[in-house]
N, CA, C and O atoms as a GROMACS GRO file, in nm:
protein
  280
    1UNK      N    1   3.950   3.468 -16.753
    1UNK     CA    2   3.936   3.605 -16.796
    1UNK      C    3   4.006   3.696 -16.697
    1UNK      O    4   4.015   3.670 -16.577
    2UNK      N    5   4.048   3.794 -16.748
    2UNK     CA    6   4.149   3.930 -16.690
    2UNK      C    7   4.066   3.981 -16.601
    2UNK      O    8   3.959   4.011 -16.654
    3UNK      N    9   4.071   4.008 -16.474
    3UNK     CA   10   3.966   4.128 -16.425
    3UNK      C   11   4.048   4.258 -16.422
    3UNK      O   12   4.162   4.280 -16.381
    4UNK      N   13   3.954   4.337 -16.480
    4UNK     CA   14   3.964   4.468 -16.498
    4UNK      C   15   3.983   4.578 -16.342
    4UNK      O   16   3.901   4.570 -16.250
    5UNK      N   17   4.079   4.654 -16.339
    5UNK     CA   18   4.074   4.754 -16.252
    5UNK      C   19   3.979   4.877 -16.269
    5UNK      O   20   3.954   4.938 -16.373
    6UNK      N   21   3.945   4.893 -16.174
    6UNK     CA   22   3.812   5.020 -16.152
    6UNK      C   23   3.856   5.124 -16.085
    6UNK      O   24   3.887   5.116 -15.966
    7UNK      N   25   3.865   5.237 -16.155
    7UNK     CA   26   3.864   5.371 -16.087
    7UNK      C   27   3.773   5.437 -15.961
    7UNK      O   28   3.664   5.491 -15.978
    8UNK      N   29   3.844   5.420 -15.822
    8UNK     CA   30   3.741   5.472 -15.738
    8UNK      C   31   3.720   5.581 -15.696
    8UNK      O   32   3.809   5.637 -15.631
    9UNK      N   33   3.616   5.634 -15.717
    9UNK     CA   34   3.600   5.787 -15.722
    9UNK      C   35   3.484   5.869 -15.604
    9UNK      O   36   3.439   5.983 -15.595
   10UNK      N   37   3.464   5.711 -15.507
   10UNK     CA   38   3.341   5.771 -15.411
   10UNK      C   39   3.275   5.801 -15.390
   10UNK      O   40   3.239   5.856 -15.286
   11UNK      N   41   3.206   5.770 -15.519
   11UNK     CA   42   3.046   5.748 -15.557
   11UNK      C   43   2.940   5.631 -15.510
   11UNK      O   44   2.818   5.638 -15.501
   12UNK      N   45   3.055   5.483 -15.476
   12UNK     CA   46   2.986   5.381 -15.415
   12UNK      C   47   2.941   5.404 -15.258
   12UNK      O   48   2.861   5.338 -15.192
   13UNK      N   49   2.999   5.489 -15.229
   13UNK     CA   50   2.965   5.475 -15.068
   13UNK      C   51   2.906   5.623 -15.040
   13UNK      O   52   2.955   5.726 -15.088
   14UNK      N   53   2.772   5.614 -14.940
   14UNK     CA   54   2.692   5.663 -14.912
   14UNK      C   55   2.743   5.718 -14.762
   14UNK      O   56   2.759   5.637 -14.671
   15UNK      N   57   2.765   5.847 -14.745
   15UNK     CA   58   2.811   5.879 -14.653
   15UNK      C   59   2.642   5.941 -14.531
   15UNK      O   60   2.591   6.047 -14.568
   16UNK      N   61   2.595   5.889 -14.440
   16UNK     CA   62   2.598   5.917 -14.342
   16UNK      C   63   2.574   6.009 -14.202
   16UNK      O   64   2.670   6.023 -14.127
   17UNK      N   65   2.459   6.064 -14.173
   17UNK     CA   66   2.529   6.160 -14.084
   17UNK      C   67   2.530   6.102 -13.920
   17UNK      O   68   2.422   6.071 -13.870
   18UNK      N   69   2.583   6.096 -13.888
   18UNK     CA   70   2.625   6.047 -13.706
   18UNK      C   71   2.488   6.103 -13.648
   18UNK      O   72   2.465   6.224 -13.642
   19UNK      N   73   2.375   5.979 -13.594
   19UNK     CA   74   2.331   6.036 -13.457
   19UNK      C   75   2.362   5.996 -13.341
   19UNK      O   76   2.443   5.906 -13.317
   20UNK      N   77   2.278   6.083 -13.233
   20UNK     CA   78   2.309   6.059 -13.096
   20UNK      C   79   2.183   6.078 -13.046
   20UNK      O   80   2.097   6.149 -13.098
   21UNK      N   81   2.170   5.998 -12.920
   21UNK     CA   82   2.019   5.981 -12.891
   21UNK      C   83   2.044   6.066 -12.740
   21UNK      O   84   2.140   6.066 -12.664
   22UNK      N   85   1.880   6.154 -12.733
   22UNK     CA   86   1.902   6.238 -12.638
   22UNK      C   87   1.702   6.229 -12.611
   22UNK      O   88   1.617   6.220 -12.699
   23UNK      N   89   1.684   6.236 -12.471
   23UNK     CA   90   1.561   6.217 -12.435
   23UNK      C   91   1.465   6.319 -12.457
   23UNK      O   92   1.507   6.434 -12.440
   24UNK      N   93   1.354   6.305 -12.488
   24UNK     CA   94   1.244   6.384 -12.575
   24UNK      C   95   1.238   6.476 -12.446
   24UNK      O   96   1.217   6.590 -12.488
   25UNK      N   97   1.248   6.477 -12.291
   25UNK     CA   98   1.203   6.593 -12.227
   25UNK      C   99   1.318   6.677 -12.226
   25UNK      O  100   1.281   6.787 -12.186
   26UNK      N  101   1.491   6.677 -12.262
   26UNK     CA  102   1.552   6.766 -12.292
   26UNK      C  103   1.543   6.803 -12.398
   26UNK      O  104   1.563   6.923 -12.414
   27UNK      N  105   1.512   6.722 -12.516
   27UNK     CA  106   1.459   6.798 -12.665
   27UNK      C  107   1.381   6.880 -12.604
   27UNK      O  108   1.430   6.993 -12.596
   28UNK      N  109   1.287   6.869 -12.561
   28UNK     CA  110   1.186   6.930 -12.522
   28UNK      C  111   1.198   7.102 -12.501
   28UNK      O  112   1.165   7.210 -12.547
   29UNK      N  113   1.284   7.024 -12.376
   29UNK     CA  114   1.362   7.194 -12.299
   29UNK      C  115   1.414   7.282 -12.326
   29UNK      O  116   1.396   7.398 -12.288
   30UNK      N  117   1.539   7.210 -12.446
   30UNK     CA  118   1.646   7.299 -12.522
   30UNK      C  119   1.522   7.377 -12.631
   30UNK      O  120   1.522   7.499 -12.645
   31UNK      N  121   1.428   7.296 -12.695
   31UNK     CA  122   1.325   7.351 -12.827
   31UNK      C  123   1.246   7.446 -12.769
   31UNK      O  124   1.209   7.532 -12.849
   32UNK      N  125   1.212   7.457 -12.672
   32UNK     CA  126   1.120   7.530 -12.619
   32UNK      C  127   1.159   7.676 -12.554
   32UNK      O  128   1.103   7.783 -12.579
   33UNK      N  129   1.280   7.653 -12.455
   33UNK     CA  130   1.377   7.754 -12.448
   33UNK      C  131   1.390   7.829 -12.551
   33UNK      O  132   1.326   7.934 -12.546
   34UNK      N  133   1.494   7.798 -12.706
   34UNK     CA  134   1.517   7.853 -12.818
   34UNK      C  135   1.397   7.936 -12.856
   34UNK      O  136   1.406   8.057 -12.878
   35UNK      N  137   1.258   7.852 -12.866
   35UNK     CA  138   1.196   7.918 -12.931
   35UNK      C  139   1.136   8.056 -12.822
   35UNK      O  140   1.128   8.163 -12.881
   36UNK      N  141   1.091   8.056 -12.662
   36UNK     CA  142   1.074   8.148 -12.634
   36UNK      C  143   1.166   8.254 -12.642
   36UNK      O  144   1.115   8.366 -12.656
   37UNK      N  145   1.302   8.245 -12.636
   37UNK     CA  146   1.382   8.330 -12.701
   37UNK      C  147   1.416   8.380 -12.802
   37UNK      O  148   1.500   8.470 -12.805
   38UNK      N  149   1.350   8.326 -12.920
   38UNK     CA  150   1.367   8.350 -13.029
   38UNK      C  151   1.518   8.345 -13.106
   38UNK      O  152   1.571   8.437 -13.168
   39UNK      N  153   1.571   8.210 -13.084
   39UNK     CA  154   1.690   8.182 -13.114
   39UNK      C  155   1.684   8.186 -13.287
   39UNK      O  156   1.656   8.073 -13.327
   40UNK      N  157   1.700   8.265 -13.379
   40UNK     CA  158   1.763   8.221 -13.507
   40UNK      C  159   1.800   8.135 -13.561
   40UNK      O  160   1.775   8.124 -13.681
   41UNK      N  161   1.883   8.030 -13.483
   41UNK     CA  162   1.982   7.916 -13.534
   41UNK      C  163   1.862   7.793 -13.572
   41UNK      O  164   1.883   7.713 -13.663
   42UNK      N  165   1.729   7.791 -13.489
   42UNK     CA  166   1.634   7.736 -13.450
   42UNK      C  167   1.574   7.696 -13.637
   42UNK      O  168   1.555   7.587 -13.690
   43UNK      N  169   1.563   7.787 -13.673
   43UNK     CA  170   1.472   7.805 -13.806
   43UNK      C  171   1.615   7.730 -13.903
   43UNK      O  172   1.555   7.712 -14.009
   44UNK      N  173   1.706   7.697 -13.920
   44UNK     CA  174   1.838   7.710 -14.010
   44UNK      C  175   1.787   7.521 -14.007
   44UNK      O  176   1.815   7.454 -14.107
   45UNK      N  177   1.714   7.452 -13.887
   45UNK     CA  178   1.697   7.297 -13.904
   45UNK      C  179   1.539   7.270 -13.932
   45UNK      O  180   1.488   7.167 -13.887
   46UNK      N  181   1.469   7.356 -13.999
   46UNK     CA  182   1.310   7.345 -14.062
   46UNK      C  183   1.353   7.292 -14.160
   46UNK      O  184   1.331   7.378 -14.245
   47UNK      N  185   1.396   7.217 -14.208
   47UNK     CA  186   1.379   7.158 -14.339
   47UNK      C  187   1.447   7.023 -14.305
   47UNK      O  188   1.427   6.930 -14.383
   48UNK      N  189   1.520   7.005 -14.206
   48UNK     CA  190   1.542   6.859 -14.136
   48UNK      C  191   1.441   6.772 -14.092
   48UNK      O  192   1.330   6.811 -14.056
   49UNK      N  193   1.477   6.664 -14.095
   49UNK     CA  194   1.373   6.528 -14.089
   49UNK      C  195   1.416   6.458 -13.958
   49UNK      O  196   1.528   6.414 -13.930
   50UNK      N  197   1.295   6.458 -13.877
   50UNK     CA  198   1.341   6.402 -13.754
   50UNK      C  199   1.262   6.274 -13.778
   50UNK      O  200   1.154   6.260 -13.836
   51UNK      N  201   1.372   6.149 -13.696
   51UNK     CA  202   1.301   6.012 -13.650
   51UNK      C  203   1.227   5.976 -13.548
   51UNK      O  204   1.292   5.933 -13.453
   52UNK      N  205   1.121   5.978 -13.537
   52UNK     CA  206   1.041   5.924 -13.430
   52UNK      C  207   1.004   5.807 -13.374
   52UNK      O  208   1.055   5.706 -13.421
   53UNK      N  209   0.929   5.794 -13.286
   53UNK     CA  210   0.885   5.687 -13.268
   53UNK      C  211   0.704   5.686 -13.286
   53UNK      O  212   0.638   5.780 -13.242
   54UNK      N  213   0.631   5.548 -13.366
   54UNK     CA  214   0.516   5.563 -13.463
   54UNK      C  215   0.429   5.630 -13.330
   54UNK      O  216   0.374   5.733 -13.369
   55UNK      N  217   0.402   5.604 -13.197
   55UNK     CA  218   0.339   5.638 -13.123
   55UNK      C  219   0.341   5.788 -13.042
   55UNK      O  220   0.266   5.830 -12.953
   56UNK      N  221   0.449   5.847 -13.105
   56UNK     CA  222   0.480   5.988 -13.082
   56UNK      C  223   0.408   6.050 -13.212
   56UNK      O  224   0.339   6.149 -13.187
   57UNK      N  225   0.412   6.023 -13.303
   57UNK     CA  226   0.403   6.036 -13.423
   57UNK      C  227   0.228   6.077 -13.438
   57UNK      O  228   0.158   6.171 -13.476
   58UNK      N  229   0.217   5.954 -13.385
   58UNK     CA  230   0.040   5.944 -13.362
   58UNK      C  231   0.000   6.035 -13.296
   58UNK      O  232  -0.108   6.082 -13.335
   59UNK      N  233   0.048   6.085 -13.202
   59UNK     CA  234  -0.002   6.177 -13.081
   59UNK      C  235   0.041   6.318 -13.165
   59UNK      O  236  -0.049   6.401 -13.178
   60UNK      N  237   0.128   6.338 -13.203
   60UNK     CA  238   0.153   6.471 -13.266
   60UNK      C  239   0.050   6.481 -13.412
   60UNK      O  240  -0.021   6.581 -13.406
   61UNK      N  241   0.034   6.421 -13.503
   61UNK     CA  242  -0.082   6.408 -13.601
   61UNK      C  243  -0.170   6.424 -13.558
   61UNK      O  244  -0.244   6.500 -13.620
   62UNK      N  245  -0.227   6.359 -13.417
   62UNK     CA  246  -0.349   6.375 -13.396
   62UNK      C  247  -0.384   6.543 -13.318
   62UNK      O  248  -0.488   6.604 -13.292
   63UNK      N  249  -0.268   6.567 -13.303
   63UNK     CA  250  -0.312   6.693 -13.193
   63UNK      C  251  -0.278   6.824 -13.301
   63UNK      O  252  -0.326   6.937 -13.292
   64UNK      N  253  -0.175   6.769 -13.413
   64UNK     CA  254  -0.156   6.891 -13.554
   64UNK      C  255  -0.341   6.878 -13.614
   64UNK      O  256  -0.380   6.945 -13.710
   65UNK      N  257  -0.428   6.790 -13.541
   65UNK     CA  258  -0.549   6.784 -13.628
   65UNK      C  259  -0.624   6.919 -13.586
   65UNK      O  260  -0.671   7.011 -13.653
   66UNK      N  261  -0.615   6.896 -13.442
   66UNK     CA  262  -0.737   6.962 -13.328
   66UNK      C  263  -0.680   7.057 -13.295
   66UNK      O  264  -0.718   7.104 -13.188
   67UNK      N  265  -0.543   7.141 -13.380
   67UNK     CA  266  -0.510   7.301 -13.347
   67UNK      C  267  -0.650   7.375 -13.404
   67UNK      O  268  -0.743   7.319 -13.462
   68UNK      N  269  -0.638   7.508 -13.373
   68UNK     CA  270  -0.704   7.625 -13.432
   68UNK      C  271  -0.672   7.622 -13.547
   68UNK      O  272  -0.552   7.608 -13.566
   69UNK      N  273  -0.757   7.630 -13.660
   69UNK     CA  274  -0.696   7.664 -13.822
   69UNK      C  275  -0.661   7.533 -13.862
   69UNK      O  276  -0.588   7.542 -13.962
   70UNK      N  277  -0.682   7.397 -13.824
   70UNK     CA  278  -0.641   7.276 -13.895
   70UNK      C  279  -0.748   7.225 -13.985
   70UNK      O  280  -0.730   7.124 -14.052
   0.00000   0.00000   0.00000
């Protein structure tokens, strides 16, 4: 049987975005900085999904429990 040619149009491939790994106490520094300054640009990545690690994860759940108003 003939095989047929396929139009590729770049729909099969799933593009990606590049990370780079940077240590949670300069996250830390740069996030914390921004926000006492009230950087703008800050709010434009609220709807981004950060990767953690499950034991960071745990500690932040547990302490989003025991704010004021939780």
């Amino acid at each position: 049987m003939r095989q047929r040619l396929r139009l590729f149009n770049g729909e099969q491939f799933e593009t990606s975005t590049p990370t780079v790994s940077i240590s949670f106490g300069e996250f830390r520094r740069i996030v914390l900085d921004a926000q006492h300054v009230q950087r703008s640009w800050l709010r434009d990545f609220d709807s981004d999904e950060l990767q953690v690690p499950e034991d960071l994860y745990d500690v932040l759940t547990a302490y989003r429990q025991l704010m004021p108003g939780a």
